[in-house]
C-alpha positions as CSV (number, residue, x, y, z in Angstrom):
1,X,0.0,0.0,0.0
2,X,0.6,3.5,-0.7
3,X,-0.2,6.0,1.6
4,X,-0.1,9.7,0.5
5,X,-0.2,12.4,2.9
6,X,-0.3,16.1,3.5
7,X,1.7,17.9,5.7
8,X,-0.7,19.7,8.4
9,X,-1.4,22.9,8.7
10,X,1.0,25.6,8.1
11,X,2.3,28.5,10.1
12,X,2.0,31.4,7.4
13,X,-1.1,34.2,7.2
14,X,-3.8,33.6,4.7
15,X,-3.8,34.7,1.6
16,X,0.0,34.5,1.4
17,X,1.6,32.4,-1.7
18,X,3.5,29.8,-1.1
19,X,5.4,26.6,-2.8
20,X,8.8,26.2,-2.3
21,X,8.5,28.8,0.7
22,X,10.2,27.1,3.7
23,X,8.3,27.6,7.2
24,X,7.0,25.6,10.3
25,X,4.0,24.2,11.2
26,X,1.0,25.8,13.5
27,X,0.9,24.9,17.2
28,X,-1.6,22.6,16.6
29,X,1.1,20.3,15.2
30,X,1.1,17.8,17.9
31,X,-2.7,16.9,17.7
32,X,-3.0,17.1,14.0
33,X,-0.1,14.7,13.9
34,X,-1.3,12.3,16.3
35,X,-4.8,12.5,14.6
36,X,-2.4,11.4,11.4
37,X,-0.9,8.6,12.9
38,X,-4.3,7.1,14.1
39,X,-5.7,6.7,10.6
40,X,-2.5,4.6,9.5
41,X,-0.9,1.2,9.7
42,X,2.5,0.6,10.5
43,X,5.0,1.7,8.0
44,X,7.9,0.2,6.2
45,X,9.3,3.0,4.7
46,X,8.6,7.2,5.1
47,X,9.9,9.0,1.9
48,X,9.2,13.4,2.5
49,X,9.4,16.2,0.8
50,X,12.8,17.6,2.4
51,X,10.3,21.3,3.6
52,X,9.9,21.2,6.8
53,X,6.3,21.5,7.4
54,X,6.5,18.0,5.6
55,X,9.6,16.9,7.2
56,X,8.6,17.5,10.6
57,X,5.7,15.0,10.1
58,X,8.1,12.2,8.4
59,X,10.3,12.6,12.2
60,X,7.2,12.0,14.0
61,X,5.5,9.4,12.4
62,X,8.9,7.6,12.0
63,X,9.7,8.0,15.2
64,X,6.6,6.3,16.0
65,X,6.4,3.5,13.5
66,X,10.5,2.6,14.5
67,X,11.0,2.9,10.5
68,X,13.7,4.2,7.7
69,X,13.2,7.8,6.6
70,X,14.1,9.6,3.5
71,X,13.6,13.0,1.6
72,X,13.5,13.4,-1.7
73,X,13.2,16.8,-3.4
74,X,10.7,15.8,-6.1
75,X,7.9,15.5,-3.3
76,X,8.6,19.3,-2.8
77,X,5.4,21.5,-3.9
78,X,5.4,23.8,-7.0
79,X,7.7,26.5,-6.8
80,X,6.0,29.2,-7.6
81,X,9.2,31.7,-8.1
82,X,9.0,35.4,-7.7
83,X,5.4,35.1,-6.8
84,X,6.9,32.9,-3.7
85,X,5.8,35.2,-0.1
86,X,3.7,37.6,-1.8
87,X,0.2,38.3,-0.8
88,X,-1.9,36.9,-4.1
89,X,-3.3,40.2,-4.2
90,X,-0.1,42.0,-5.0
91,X,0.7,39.6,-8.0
92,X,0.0,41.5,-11.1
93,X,-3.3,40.4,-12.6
94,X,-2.1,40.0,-16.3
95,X,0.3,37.3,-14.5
96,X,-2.4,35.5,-13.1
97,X,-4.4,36.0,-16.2
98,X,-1.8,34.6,-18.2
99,X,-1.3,31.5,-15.2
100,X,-5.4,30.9,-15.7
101,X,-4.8,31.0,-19.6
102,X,-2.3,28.2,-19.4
103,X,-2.6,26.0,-16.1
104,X,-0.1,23.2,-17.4
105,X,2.5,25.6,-18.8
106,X,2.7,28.7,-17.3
107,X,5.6,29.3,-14.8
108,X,6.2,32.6,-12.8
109,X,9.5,34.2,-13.1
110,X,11.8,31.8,-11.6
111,X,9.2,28.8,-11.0
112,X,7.9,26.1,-12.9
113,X,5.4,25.0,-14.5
114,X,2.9,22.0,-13.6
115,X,4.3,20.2,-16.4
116,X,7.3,20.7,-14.8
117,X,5.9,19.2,-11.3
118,X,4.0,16.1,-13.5
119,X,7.3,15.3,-14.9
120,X,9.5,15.4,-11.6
121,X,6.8,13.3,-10.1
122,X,6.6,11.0,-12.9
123,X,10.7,10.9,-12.6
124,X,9.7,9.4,-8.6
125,X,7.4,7.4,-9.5
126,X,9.2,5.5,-11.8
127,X,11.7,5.2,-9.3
128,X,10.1,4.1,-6.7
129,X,8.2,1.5,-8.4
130,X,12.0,0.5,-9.5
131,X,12.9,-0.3,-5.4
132,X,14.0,-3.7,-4.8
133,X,11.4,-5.3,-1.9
134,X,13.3,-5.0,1.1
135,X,10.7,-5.7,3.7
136,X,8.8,-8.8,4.5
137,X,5.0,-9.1,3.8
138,X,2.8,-6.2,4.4
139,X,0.5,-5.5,7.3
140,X,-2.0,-3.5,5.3
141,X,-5.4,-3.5,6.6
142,X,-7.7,-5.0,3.6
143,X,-8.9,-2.2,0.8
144,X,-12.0,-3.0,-1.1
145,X,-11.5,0.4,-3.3
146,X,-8.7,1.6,-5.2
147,X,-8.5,4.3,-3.7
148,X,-9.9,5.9,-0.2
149,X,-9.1,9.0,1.1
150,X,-9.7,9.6,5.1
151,X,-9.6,13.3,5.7
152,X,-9.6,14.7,9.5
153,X,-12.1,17.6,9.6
154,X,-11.9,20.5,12.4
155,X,-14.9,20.4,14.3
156,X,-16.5,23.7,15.5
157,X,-15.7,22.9,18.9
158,X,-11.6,22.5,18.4
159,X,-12.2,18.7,17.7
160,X,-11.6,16.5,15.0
161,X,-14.0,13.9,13.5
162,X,-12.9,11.5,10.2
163,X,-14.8,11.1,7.0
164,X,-14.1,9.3,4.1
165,X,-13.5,11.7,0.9
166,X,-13.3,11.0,-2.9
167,X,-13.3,13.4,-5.7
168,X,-16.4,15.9,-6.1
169,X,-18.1,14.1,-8.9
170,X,-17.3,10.6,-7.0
171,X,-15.2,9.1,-8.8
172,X,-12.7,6.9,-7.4
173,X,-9.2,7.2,-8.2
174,X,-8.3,4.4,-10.4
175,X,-5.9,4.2,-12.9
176,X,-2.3,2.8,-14.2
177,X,1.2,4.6,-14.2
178,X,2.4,5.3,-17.5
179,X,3.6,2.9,-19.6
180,X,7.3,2.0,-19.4
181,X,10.2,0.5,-17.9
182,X,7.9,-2.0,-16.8
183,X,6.6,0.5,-14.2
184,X,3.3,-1.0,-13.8
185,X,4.4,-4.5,-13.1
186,X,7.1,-3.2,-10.6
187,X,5.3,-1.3,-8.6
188,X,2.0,-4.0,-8.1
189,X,5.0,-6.6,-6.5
190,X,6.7,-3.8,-4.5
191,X,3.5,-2.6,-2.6
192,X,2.2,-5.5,-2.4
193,X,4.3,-6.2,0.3
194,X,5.3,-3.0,1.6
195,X,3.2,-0.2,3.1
196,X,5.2,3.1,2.4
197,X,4.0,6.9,3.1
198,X,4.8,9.4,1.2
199,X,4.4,13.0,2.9
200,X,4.2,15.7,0.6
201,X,2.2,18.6,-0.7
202,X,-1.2,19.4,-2.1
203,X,0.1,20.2,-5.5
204,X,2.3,17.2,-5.5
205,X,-0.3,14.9,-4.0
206,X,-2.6,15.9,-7.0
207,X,0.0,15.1,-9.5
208,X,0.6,12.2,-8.1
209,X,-3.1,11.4,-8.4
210,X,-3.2,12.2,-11.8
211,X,-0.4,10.1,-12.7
212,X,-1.7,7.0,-11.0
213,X,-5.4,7.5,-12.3
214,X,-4.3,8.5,-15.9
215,X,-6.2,11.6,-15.8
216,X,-5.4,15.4,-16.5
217,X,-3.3,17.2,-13.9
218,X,-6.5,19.5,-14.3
219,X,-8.7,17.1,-13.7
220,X,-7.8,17.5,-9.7
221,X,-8.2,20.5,-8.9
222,X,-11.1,21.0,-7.5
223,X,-10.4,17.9,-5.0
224,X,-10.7,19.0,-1.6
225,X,-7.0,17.5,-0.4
226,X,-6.8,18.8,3.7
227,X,-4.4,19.4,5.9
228,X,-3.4,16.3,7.1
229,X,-5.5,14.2,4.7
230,X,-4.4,10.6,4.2
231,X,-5.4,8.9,0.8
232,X,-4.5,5.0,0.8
233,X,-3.9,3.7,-2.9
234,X,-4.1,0.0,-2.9
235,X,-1.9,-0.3,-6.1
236,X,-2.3,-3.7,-7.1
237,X,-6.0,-3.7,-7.3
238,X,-6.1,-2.0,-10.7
239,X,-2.9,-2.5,-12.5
């Protein structure tokens, strides 16, 4: 199994733009983390984005699970440039005009595109399915869908109840890698008998998405992907 996560909640004032942007975590970090931790099996392997409001997660959760960490810079999220910091409002409209024109391959000055992300995450992907099995047989609870995301939702009170979230128009996430390098076949008979997280970004976590369900990058952006949200891909039930 798969399980892709979001780092929690950021310490940075709304309306700010951020990607790249380095920064720590809220001080709710200690109970959004443990809420994290209850939704997910033991872990083989962690692999982060090296940021640290994605890093200090990885520590915690493999401090917990007694398991190998690693970072790798393609989970990091869009980088976004000159644009990086600034209030959204202060970005010059005929850049955002020209961003909404072309979603895929626009980049702000100094950024990259989100062709640029698809590919970098394709480039880990295809690694990762490409890992030798290290680990004995997984202790994955049973899946019966591709793929289920469990989101942890502030209640009004300060509290936190769990629901079960899949894309707006209810699809589930379903899909293949693409083709090559024998990427599909690799990466059914490594998770089948690891569980690995992956802790990362919202824009990463949607490319990732995207790339496992075959599906424009586009396609996911109106998912709602929280804070903290945990989406378990059960890889070998549709490749």
């Amino acid at each position: 199994m798969l399980y892709l996560i979001r780092h929690t909640a950021p310490d940075i004032a709304p309306g700010i733009c951020y990607g790249q942007l380095d920064m720590g975590l809220k001080d709710s970090f200690d109970t959004e983390a443990n809420t994290v931790m209850r939704l997910l099996p033991p872990f083989d392997l962690i692999i982060t984005s090296p940021l640290l409001r994605c890093r200090k997660l990885a520590e915690h959760l493999a401090r917990a699970h007694h398991c190998t960490m690693q970072t790798d810079a393609r989970l990091m999220e869009k980088h976004f440039g000159l644009w990086e910091g600034r209030d959204w409002r202060d970005i010059a409209r005929c850049e955002i005009d020209a961003w909404a024109a072309d979603i895929m391959g626009y980049a702000p000055e100094g950024g990259e595109s989100a062709q640029q992300l698809m590919l970098r995450v394709q480039d880990f992907m295809g690694d990762l399915a490409k890992r030798p099995n290290q680990h004995g047989a997984s202790s994955a609870p049973e899946h019966k869908s591709a793929c289920a995301g469990r989101f942890p939702h502030p209640n009004p009170d300060g509290t936190t109840s769990h629901s079960t979230k899949l894309p707006k128009d209810g699809s589930q996430v379903a899909g293949y890698l693409p083709e090559g390098e024998g990427t599909n076949e690799s990466l059914r008979d490594f998770h089948e008998n690891q569980n690995i997280a992956l802790i990362t970004h919202g824009g990463t976590l949607r490319a990732m998405l995207a790339q496992l369900a075959a599906i424009p990058l586009t396609d996911t952006l109106n998912w709602q992907i929280d804070y903290g949200a945990v989406t378990g891909v059960n890889v070998s039930s549709f490749i």
